[in-house]
C-alpha positions in Angstrom: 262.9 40.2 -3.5 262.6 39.6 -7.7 262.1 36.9 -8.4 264.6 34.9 -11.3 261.6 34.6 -13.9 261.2 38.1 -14.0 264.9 38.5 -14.5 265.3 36.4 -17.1 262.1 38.0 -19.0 263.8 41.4 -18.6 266.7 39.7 -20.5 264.6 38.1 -22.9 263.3 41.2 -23.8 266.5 43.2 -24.0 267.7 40.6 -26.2 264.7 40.6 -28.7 264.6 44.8 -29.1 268.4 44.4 -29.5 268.1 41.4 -31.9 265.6 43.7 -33.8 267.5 46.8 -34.2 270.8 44.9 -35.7 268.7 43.2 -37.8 266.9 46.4 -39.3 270.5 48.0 -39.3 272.1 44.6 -41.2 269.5 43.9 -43.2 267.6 46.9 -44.0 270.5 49.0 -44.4 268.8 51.6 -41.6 270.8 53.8 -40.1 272.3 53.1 -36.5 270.2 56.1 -34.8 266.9 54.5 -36.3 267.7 51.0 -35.5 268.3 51.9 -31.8 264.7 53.9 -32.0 263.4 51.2 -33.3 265.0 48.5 -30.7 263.8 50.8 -27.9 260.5 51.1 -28.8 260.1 47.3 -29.1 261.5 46.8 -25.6 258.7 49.2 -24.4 255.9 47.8 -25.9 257.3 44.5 -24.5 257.7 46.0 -21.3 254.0 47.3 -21.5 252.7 43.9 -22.2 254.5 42.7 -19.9 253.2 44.7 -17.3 249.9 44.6 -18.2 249.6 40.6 -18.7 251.4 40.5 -14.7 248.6 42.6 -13.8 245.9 40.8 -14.9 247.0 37.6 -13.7 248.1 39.6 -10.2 244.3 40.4 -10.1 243.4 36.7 -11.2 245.3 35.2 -8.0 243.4 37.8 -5.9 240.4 37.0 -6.8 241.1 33.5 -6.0 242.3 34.1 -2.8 239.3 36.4 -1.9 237.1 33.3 -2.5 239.1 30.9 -0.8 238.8 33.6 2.5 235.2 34.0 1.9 234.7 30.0 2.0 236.6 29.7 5.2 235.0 32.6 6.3 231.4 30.8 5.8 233.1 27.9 7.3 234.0 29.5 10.3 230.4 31.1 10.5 229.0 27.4 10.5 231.1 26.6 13.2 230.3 29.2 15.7 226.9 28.7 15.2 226.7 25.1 16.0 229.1 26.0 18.9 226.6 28.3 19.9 223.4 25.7 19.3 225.4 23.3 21.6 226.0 25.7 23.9 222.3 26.7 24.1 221.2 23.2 24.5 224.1 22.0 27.5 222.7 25.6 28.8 218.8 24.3 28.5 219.4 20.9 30.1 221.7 22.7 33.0 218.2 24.8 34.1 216.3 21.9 33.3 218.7 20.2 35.7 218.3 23.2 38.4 214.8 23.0 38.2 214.3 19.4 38.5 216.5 19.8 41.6 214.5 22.7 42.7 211.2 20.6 42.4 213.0 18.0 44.4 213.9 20.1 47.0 210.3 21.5 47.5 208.8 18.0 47.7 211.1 16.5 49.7 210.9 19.8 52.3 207.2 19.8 52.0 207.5 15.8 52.9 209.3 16.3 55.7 207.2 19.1 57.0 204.2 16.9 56.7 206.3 14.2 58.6 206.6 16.7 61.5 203.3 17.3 61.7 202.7 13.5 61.9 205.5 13.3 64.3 203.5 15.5 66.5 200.0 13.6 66.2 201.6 10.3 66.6 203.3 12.1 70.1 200.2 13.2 71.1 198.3 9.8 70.5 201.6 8.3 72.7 200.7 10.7 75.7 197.3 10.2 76.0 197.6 5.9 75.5 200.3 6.5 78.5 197.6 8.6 80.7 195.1 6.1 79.6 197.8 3.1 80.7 198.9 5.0 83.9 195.2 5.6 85.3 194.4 3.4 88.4 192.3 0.4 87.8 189.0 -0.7 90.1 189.9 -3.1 92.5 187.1 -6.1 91.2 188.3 -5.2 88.2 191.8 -6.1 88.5 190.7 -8.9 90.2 188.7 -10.8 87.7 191.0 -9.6 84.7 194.3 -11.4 83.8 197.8 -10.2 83.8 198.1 -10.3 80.0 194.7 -8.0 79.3 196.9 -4.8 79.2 197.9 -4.5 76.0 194.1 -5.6 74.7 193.4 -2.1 76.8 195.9 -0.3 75.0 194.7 -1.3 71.7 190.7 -0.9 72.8 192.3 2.6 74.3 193.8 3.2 70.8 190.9 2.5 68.3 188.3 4.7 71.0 190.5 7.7 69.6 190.3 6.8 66.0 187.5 9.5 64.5 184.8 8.1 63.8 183.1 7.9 60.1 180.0 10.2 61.0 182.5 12.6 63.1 181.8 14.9 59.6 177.9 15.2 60.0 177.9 16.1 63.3 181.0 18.2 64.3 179.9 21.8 62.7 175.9 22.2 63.9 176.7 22.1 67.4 179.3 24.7 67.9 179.3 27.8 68.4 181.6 30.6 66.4 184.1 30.6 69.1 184.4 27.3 69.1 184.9 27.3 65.8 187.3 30.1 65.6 189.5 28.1 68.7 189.4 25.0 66.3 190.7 26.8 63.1 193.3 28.2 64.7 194.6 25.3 66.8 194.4 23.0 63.6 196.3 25.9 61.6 199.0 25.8 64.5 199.0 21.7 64.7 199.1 21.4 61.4 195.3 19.1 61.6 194.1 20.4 58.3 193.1 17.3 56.1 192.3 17.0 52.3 190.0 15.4 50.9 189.5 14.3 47.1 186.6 13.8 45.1 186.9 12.8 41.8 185.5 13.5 38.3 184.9 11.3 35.9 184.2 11.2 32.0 180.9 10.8 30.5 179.7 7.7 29.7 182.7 6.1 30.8 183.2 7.2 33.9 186.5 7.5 34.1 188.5 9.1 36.4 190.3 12.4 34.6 190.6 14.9 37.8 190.1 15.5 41.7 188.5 18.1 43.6 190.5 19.0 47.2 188.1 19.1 50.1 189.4 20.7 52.9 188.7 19.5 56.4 190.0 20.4 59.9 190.6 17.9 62.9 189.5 19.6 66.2 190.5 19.2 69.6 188.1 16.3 70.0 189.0 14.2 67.3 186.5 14.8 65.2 186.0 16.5 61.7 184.9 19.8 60.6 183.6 20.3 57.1 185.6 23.3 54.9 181.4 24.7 54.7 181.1 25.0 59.1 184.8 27.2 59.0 185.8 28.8 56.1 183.1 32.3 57.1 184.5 32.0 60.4 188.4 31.9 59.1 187.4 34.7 56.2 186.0 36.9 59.1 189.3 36.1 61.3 191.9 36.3 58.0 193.1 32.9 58.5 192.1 31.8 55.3 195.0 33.2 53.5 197.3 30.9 55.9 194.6 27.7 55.3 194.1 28.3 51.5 198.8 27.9 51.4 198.5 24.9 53.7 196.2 23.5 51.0 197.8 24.7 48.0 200.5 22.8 49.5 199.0 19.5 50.3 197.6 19.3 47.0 200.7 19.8 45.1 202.4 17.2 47.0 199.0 14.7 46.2 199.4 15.8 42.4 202.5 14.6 42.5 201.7 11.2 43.7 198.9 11.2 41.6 200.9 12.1 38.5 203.4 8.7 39.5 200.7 6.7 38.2 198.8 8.8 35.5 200.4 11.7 33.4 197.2 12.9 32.7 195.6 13.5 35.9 194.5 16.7 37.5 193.9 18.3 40.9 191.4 21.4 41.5 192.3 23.5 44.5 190.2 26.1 45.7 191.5 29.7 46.4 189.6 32.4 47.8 189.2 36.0 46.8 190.2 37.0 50.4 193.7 35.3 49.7 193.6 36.6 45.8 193.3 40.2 47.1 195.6 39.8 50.1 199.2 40.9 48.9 201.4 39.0 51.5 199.6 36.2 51.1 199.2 35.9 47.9 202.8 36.2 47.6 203.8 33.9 49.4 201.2 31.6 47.2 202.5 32.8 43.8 206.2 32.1 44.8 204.9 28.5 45.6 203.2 28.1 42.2 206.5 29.9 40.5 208.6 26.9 41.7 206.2 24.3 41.0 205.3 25.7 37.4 205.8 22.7 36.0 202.6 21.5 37.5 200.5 24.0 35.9 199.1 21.7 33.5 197.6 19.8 35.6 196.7 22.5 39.2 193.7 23.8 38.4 193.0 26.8 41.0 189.1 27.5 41.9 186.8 30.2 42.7 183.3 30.8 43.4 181.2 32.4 41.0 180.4 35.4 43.1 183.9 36.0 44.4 184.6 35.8 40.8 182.1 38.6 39.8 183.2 40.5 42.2 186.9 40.8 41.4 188.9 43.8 41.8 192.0 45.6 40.1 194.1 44.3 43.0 192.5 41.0 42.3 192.3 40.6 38.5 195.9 42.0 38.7 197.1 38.8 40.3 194.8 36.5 38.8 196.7 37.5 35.8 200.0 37.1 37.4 199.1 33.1 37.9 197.7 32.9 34.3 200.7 33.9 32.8 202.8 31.1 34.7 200.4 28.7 32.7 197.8 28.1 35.6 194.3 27.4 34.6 191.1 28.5 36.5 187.8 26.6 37.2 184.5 28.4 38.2 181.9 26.7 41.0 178.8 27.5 42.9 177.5 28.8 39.7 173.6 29.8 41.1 172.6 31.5 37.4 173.9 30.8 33.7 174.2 34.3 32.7 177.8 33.6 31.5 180.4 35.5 29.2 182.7 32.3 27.9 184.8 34.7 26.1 185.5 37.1 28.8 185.9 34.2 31.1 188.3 32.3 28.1 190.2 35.6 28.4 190.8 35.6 32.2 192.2 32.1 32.0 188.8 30.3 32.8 188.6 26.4 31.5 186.5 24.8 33.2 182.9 25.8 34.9 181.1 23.3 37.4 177.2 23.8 36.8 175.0 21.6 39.3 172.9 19.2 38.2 169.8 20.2 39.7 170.4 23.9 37.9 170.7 22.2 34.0 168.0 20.0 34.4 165.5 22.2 36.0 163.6 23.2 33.3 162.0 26.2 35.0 165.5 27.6 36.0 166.6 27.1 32.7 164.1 29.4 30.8 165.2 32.4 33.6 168.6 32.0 31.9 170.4 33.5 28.9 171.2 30.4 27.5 169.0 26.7 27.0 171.5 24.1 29.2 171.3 22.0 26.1 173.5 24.9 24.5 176.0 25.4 27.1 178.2 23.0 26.2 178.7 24.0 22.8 178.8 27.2 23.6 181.9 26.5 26.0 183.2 24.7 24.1 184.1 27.2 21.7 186.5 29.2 23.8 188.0 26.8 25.2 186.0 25.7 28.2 184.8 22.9 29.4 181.3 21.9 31.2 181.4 19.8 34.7 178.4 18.8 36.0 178.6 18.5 39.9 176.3 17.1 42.6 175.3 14.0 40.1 173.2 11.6 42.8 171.2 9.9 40.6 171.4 7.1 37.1 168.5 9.4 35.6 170.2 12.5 36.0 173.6 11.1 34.2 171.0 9.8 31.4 169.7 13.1 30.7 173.3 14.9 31.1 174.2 13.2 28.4 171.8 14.5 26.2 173.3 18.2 26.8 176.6 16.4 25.8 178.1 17.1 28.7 181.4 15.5 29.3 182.5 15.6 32.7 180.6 14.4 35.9 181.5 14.9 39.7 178.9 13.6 42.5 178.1 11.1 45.4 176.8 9.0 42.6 180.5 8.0 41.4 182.4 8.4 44.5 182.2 10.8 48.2 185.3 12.8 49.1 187.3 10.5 50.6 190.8 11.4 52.6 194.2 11.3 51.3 195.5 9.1 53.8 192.7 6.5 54.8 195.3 4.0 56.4 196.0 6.7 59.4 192.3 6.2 61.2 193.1 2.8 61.5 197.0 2.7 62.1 197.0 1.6 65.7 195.2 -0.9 67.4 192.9 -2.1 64.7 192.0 -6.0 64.6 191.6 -7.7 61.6 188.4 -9.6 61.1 189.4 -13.0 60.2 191.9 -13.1 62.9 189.9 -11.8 66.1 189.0 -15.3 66.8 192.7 -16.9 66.4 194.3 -18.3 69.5 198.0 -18.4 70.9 199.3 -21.8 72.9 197.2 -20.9 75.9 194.1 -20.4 74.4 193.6 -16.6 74.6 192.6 -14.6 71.4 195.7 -13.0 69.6 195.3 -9.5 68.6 197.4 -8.2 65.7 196.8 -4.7 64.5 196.7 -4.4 61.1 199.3 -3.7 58.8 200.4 -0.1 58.3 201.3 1.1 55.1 202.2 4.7 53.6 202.4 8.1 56.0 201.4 6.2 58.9 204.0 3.7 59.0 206.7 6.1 57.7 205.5 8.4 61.1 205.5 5.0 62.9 209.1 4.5 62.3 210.4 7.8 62.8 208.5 7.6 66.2 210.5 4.6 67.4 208.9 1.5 69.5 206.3 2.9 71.6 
């Protein structure tokens, strides 16, 4: 639609090429025939300028409007990028969320399926009390003892079954392989595999910074079978690959305890080559480590030096594998110091356990590629650090530290001690200042002492005995 303005210039401009020509033919004295020439050509050039100057500013307004769209234009950019940086983060806490959940999940299943296992035990330990309970009693004996000596049986019954402290030294030279064999696998089934920890401490200060996981195995009788009298005999049978997941189990639920009261400690597990090379099995181990990969930091898996040597494509491939979920790998038994740090530092090696005995020997030490003094440095480099293990002695820490070594593991600081030390004395133990106290009629008042962690949880899911 045209607008009025333009109407009215159109006018305007008739009127001034009109005015013009009657004033040229008033004035002038020009003919009528030039005067309307001259009139018309006025009104085009006005017409011309007028076009021209409604052109420019036309091309004005679009520019202007072409700038205002590319503002909003940036202005809309901005916004869907911080929709999309919000949307990334609610994104990043959901999986957060869903793995935290995950993690939960695990620990709690692996909780309860320790519970079971203690469940089990703790019915076992119940049937063989009762056997002990219902077994007839010698006539003098019944006799001279009191109705109220029962329950003093039952408790003397109940801390004969408790293993005793040097059950360890004495278990594995007396058996045979079968035995040995018949113990592995009924502790596998029964879930009686044990850990152990050992810790390792800083030098000088001698504080605690990681844990080793010994492995043990509770046999028939009670008693307990170091990881050193079984593992050949569980290679040679493949049950290791079944032991080694058990383990890798146990110790990620005592990291996480661990980790309750110290962010910074650490847990080494062994793994075997067997299991490494072993594609079920390993599987099965790797999925495990996939859902607890936020424990990577601080599960550090270990092998022996020779198994280590001796790896193959099957098991580099899946050594690899766990070193790309951020695992970390430690190196023991080392028997010789002919050591590449930077094809270890490669694999996804951080840590190497020397013995003692081997960096201080000085005639070891001038068979070796490398003067012990060195080694440290040397590690240290890549990105490995130096543990000295099997430290029994003050002298030998006072030397270490004159190779600058920083880390220490040994009898000296502390033996491998079990996870759960309460559960040997659960039931029927007596506390030593109250053996001697007395009820109202003068007999001695046995109270078992108090249970506290696994043992009592198993102790209440059990019921009253």
């Amino acid at each position: 639609m045209i607008r009025i303005s333009t109407i009215f210039i159109a006018i305007c401009m008739v009127l001034v090429a009109a005015s013009l020509g009657l004033v040229l033919y008033s004035v002038a004295g020009i003919s009528g025939t030039e005067s309307a020439i001259v009139a018309l050509t006025a009104l085009t050039f006005l017409i011309l300028y007028n076009a021209v100057s409604m052109r420019l500013r036309d091309r004005t307004d679009v520019g202007s409007q072409i700038a205002d769209l590319s503002r909003g234009t940036a202005d809309l950019a901005r916004q869907v990028a911080e929709f999309g940086r919000r949307l990334a983060a609610v994104e990043g806490r959901l999986a957060s969320a869903n793995a935290a959940s995950a993690d939960r999940i695990q620990a709690v299943a692996g909780e309860i399926s320790e519970l079971g296992g203690l469940v089990k035990q703790l019915a076992v330990s119940v049937a063989s009390h009762d056997d002990i309970l219902s077994a007839p009693v010698p006539a003098n004996k019944a006799e001279n003892e009191p109705q109220e000596q029962p329950p003093a049986a039952a408790n003397g019954a109940t801390t004969a079954l408790a293993p005793p402290v040097s059950a360890v030294s004495k278990s594995g030279s007396s058996r045979g392989e079968a035995q040995t064999l018949a113990a592995v696998k009924a502790a596998i089934e029964e879930n009686r595999l044990e850990i152990y920890l050992q810790p390792m401490v800083t030098l000088p200060q001698r504080k605690v910074r990681f844990y080793e996981a010994v492995t043990r195995i509770r046999d028939e009788n009670d008693q307990i079978v170091p990881a050193e009298d079984f593992i050949r005999v569980a290679e040679a049978a493949g049950l290791i690959g079944r032991i080694d997941h058990m383990v890798m189990l146990r110790c990620v639920q005592v990291l996480r305890r661990l980790m309750v009261r110290n962010k910074d400690v650490g847990v080494f597990c062994n793994l075997a080559a067997a299991t490494l090379g072993n594609p079920v099995t390993f599987t099965q181990c790797l999925d495990f480590l996939e859902a607890n990969r936020a424990l990577a930091p601080s599960l550090i898996i270990e092998f022996k030096q020779a198994a280590f040597r001796k790896l193959g494509p099957t098991e580099s491939e899946h050594l690899a594998a766990l070193a790309q979920r951020g695992y970390r790998f430690s190196i023991d038994h080392i028997t010789d110091l002919r050591i590449e740090p930077r094809e270890l530092a490669d694999r996804g090696v951080r840590f190497i356990k020397v013995p003692a005995a081997l960096l201080l020997d000085p005639k070891r030490s001038s068979t070796s590629d490398i003067h012990p003094s060195d080694l440290s440095d040397l590690l240290g480099r890549f990105g490995i650090d130096l543990i000295a293990e099997r430290i029994e002695g003050e002298r030998a820490v006072v030397d270490l530290l004159d190779y600058d070594v920083r880390f220490g593991q040994g009898f000296l600081f502390a033996p491998p001690r079990p996870v759960r030390p309460e559960a040997a004395t659960a039931n029927g133990a007596v506390h030593p200042n109250r053996a001697q106290e007395t009820n109202g009629s003068g007999k001695p008042v046995i109270e078992p002492a108090r249970t506290t962690g696994n043992a009592a949880l198993a102790r209440r899911a059990a019921g009253p005995v």
